[in-house]
Residue frames as qw, qx, qy, qz and C-alpha x, y, z in Angstrom:
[[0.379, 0.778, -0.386, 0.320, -0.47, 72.73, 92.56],
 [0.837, -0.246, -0.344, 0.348, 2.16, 70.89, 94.70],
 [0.525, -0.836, 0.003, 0.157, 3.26, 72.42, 97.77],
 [0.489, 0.767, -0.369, 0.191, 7.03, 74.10, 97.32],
 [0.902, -0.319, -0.145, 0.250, 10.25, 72.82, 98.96],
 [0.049, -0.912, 0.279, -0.295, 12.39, 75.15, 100.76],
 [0.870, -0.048, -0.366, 0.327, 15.84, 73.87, 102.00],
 [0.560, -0.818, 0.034, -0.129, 17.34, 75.11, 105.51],
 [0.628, 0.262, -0.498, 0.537, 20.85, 75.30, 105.95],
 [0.488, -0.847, 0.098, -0.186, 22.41, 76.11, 109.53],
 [0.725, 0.359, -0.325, 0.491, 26.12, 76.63, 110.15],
 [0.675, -0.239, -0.382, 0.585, 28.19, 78.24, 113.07],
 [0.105, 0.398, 0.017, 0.911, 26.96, 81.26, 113.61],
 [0.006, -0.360, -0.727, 0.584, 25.24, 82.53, 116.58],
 [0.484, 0.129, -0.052, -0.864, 21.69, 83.21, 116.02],
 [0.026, 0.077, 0.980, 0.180, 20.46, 79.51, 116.70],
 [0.392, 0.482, 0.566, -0.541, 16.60, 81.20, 117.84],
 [0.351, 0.509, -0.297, -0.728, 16.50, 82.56, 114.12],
 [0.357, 0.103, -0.882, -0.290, 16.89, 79.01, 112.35],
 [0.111, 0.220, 0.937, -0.246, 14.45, 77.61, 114.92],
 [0.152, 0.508, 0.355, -0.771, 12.05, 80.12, 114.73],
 [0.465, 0.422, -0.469, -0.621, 11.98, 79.87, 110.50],
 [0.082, 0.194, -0.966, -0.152, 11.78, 76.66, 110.69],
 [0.180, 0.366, 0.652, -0.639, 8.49, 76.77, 113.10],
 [0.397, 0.451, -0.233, -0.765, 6.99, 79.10, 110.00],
 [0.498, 0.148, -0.763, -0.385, 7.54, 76.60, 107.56],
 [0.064, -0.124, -0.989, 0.050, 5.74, 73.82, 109.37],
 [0.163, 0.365, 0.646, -0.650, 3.27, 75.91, 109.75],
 [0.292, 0.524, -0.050, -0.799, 2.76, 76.88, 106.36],
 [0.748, 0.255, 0.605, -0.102, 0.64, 75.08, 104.38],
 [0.536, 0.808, -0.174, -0.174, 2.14, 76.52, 100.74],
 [0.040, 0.660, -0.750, 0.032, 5.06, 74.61, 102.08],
 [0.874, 0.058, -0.270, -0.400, 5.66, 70.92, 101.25],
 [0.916, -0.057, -0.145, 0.370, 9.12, 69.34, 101.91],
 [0.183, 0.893, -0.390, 0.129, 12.01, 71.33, 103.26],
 [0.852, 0.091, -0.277, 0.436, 15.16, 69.81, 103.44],
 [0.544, -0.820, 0.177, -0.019, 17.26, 70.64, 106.85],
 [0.861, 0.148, -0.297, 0.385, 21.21, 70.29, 106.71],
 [0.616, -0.780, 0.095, 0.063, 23.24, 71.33, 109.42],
 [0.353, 0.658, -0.556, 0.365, 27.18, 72.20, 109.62],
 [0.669, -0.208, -0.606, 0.377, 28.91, 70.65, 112.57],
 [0.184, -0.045, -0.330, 0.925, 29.49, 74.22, 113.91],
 [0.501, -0.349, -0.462, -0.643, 25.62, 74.01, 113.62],
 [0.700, -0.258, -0.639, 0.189, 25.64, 71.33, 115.74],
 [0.366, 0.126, -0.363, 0.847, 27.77, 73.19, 118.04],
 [0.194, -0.199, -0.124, -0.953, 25.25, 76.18, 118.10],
 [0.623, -0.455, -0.400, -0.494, 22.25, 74.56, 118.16],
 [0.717, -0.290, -0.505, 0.383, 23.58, 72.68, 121.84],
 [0.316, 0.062, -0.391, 0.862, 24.90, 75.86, 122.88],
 [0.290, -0.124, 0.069, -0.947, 22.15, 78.39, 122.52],
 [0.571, -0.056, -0.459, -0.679, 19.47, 76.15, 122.27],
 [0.509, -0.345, 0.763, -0.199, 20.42, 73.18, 124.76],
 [0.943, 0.190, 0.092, -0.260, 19.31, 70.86, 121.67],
 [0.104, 0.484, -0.860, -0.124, 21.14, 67.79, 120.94],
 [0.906, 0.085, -0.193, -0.366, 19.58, 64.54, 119.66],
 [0.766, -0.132, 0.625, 0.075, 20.55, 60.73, 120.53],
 [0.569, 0.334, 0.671, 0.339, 19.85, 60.49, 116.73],
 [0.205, -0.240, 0.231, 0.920, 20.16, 62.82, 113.97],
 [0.101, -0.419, -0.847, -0.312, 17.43, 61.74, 112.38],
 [0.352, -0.497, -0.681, 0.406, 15.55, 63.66, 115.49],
 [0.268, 0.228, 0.072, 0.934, 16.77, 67.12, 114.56],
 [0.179, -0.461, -0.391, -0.776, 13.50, 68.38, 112.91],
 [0.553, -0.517, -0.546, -0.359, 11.53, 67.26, 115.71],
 [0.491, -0.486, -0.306, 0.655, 13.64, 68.49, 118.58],
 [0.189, -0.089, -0.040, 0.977, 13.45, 71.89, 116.75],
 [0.386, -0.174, -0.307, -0.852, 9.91, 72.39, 115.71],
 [0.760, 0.007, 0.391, -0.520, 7.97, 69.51, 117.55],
 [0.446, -0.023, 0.889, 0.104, 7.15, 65.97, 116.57],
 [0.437, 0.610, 0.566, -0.343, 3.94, 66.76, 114.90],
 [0.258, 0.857, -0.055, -0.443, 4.92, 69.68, 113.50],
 [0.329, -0.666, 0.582, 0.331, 7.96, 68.04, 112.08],
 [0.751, -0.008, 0.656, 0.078, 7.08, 65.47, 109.25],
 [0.691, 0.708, 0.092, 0.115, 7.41, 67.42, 106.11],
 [0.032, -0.822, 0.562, 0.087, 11.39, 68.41, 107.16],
 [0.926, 0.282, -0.167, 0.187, 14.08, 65.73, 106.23],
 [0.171, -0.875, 0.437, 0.121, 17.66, 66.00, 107.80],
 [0.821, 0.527, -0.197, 0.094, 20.36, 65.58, 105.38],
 [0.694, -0.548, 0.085, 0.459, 23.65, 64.78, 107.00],
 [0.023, -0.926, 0.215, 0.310, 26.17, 67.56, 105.71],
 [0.198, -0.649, 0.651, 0.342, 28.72, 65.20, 104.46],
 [0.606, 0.338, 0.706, 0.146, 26.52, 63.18, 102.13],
 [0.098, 0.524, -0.349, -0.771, 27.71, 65.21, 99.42],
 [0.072, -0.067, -0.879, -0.466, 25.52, 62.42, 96.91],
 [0.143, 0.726, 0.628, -0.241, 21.86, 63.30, 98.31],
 [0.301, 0.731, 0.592, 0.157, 19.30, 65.05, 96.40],
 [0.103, 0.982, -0.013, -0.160, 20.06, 68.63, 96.78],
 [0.464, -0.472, 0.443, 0.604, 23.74, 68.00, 95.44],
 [0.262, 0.319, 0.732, 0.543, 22.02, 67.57, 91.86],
 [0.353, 0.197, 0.160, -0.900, 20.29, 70.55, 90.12],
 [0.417, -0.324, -0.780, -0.336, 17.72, 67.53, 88.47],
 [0.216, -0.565, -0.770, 0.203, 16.13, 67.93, 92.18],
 [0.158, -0.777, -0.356, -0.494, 13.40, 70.54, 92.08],
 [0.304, -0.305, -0.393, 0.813, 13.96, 73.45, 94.95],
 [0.126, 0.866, 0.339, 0.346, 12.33, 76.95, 95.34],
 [0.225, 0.773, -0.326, 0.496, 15.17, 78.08, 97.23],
 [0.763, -0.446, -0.348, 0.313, 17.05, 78.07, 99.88],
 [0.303, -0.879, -0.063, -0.363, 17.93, 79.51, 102.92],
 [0.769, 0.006, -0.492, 0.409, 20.87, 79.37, 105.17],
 [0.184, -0.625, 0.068, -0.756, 20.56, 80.75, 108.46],
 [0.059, -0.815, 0.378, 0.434, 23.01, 81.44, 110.31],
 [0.691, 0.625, -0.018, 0.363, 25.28, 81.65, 107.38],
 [0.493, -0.773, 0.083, 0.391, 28.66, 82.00, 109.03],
 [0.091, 0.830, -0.414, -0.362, 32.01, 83.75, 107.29],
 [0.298, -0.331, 0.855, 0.265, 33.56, 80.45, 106.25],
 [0.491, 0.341, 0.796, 0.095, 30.22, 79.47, 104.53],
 [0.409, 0.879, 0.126, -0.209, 29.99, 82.55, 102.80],
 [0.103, 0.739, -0.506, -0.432, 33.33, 82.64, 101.79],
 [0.331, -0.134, 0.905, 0.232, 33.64, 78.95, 100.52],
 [0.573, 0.646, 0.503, 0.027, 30.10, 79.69, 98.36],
 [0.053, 0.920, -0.186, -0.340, 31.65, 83.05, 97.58],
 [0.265, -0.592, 0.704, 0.288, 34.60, 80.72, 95.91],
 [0.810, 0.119, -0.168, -0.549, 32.74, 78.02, 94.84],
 [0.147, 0.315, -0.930, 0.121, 33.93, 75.21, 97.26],
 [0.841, -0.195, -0.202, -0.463, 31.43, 72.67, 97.43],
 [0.453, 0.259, -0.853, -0.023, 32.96, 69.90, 99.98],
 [0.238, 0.187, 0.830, -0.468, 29.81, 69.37, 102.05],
 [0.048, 0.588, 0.770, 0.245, 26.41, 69.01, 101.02],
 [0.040, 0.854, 0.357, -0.376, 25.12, 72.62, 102.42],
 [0.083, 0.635, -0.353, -0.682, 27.89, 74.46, 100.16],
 [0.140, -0.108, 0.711, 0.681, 27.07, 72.15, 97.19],
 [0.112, 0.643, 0.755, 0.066, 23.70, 72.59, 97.45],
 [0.014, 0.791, -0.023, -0.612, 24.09, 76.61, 98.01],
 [0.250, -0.318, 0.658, 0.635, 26.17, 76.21, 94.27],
 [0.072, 0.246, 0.930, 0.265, 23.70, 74.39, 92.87],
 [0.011, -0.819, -0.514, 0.256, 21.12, 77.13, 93.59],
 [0.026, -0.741, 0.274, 0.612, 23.36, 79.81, 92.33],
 [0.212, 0.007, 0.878, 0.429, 24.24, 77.40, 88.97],
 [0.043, 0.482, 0.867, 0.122, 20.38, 76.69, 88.48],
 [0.092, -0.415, -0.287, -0.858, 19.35, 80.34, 88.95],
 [0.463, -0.656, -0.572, -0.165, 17.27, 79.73, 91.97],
 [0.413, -0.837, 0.057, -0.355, 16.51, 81.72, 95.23],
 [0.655, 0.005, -0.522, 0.546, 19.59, 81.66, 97.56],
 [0.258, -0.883, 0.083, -0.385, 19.38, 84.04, 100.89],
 [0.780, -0.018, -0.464, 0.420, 22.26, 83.96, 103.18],
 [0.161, -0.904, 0.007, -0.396, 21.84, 85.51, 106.48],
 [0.698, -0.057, -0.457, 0.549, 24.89, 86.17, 108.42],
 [0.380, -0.896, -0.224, 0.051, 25.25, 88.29, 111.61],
 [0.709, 0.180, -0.070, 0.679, 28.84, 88.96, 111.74],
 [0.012, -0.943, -0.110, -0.314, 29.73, 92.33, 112.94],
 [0.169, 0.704, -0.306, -0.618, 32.51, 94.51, 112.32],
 [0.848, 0.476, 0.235, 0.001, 32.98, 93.27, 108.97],
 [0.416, -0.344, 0.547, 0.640, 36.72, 92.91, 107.14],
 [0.161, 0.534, -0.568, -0.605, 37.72, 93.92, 103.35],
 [0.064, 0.024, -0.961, -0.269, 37.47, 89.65, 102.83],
 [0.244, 0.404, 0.812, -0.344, 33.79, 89.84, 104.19],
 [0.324, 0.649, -0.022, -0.688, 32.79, 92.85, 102.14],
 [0.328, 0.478, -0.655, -0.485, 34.43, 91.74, 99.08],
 [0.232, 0.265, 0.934, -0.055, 32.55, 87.75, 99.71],
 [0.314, 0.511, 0.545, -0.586, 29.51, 89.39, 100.38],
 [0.241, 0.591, -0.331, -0.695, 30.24, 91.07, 97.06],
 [0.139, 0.288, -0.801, -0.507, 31.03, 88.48, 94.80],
 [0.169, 0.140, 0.974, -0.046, 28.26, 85.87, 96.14],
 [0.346, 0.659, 0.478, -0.466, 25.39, 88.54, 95.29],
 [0.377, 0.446, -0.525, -0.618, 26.87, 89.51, 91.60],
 [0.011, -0.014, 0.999, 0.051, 26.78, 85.20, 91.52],
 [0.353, -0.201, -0.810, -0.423, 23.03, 85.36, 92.42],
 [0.537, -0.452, -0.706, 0.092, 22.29, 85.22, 96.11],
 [0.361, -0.840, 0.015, -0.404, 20.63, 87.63, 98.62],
 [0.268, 0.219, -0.616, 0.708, 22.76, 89.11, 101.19],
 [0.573, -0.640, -0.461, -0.224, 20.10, 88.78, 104.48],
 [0.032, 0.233, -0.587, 0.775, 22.28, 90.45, 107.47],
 [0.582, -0.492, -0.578, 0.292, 20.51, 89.19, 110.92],
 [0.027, -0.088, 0.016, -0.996, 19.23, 93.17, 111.23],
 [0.011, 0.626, 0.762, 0.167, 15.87, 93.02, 112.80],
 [0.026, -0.586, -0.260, -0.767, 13.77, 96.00, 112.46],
 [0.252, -0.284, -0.699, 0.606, 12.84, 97.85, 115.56],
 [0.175, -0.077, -0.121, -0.974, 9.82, 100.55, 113.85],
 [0.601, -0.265, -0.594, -0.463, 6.87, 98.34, 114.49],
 [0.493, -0.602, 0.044, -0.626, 6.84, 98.37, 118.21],
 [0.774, 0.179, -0.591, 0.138, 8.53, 95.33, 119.61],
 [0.581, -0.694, 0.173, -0.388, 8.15, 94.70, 123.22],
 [0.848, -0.374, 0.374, -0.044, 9.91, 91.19, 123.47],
 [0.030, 0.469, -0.698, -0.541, 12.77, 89.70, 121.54],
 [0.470, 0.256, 0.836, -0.119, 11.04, 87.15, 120.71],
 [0.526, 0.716, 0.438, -0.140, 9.00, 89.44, 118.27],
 [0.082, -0.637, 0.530, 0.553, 11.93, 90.72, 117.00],
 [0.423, -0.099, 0.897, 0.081, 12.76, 87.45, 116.07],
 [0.484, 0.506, 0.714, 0.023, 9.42, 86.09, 114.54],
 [0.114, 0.767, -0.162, -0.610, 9.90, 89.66, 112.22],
 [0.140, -0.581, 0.690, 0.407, 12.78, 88.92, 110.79],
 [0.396, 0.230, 0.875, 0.157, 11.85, 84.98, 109.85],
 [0.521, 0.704, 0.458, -0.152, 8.10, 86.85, 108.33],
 [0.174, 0.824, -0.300, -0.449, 10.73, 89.10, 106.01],
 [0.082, -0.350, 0.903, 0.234, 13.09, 86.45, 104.80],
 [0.382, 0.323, 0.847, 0.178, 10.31, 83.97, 104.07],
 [0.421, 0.869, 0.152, -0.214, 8.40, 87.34, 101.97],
 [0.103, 0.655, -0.614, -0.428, 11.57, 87.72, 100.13],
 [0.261, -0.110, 0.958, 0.045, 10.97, 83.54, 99.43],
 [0.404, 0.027, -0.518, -0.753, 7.78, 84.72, 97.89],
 [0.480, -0.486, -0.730, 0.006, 5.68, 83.01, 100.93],
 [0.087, -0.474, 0.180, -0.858, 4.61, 86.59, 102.77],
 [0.250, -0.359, -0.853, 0.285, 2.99, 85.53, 106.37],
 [0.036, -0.687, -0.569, -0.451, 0.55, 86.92, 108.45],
 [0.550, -0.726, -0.242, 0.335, 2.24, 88.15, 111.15],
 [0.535, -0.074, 0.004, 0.842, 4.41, 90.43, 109.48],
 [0.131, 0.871, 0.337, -0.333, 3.72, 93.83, 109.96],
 [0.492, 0.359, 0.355, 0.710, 4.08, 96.08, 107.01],
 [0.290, -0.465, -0.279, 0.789, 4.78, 99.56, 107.17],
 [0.294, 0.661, 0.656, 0.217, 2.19, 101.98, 105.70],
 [0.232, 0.548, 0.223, 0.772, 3.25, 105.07, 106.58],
 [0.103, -0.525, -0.666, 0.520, 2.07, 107.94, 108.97],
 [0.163, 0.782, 0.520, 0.302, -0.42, 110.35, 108.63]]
């Protein structure tokens, strides 16, 4: 059975450790074959701020966020090649993931403006019936967020708020972090082993 392909959006929202940190997963996971990687400029942005990363070449991305090694089953799509593969639902996905997922990209899927590759590929996942998750951190939330949030999950796609969990003992952010990612990729129907799963007390 061929490995599955999970596609990675990442847009202007702060929370660049989250998108690295899922990304890391997936290379590590061997159920995983090909994920496409597209970036927002206000990605860009992010990823330089929080992260200090910033390629010579775009091309570089994957491997400035996950390692070289680690890095050869990712692909970065530039954002504004609205004619590559994920713009078409003919190319096979098992979902995708967009994280962060700022307000402007939730409200333009919420609408259905497609004028970059990451929102016409988000469409095209909502169209085609497949797994969308869109985590956004935002926080207070307006009427227009609520009422996005609203329309983009009747449409198809998981709301994923950037809410990690704090019942499992968490000493460092760091494990916060690596949580969160092991939830979101068990909602993706690829459960890891580091996530801890509550069982109850006695």
């Amino acid at each position: 059975m061929p490995g599955k392909t999970i596609v990675v959006g990442i847009s202007g929202a702060s929370g660049a450790v989250y998108a690295r940190r899922l990304l890391q997963l997936l290379a590590a996971d061997k159920r995983v074959a090909h994920v496409p990687v597209v970036v927002s400029s206000g990605g860009m942005r992010l990823l330089k701020e929080e992260l200090n990363i910033a390629p010579k070449k775009l091309a570089q991305l994957p491997a400035a966020l996950v390692g070289k090694a680690a890095a050869k089953k990712f692909d970065y799509l530039h954002n504004a090649d609205i004619g590559a593969s994920l713009a078409s639902g003919s190319y096979p996905t098992d979902g995708m993931v967009i994280l962060p997922c700022s307000m402007a990209t939730l409200g333009a899927i919420a609408s259905g403006v497609t004028d970059n590759l990451m929102r016409r590929a988000a469409d095209v996942h909502l169209k085609e019936g497949r797994m969308l998750v869109l985590c956004w951190r935002d926080s207070p939330l307006n009427t227009i967020h609520l009422e996005n949030m609203l329309r983009v999950a009747r449409a198809g796609a998981v709301n994923f708020p950037i809410s990690p969990g704090y019942y499992f003992g968490a000493q460092k952010l760091d494990e916060l972090v690596t949580q969160f990612c092991c939830r979101l990729l068990a909602r993706l129907g690829l459960p890891q082993e580091k996530q801890f799963q509550w069982k109850g007390r006695k």
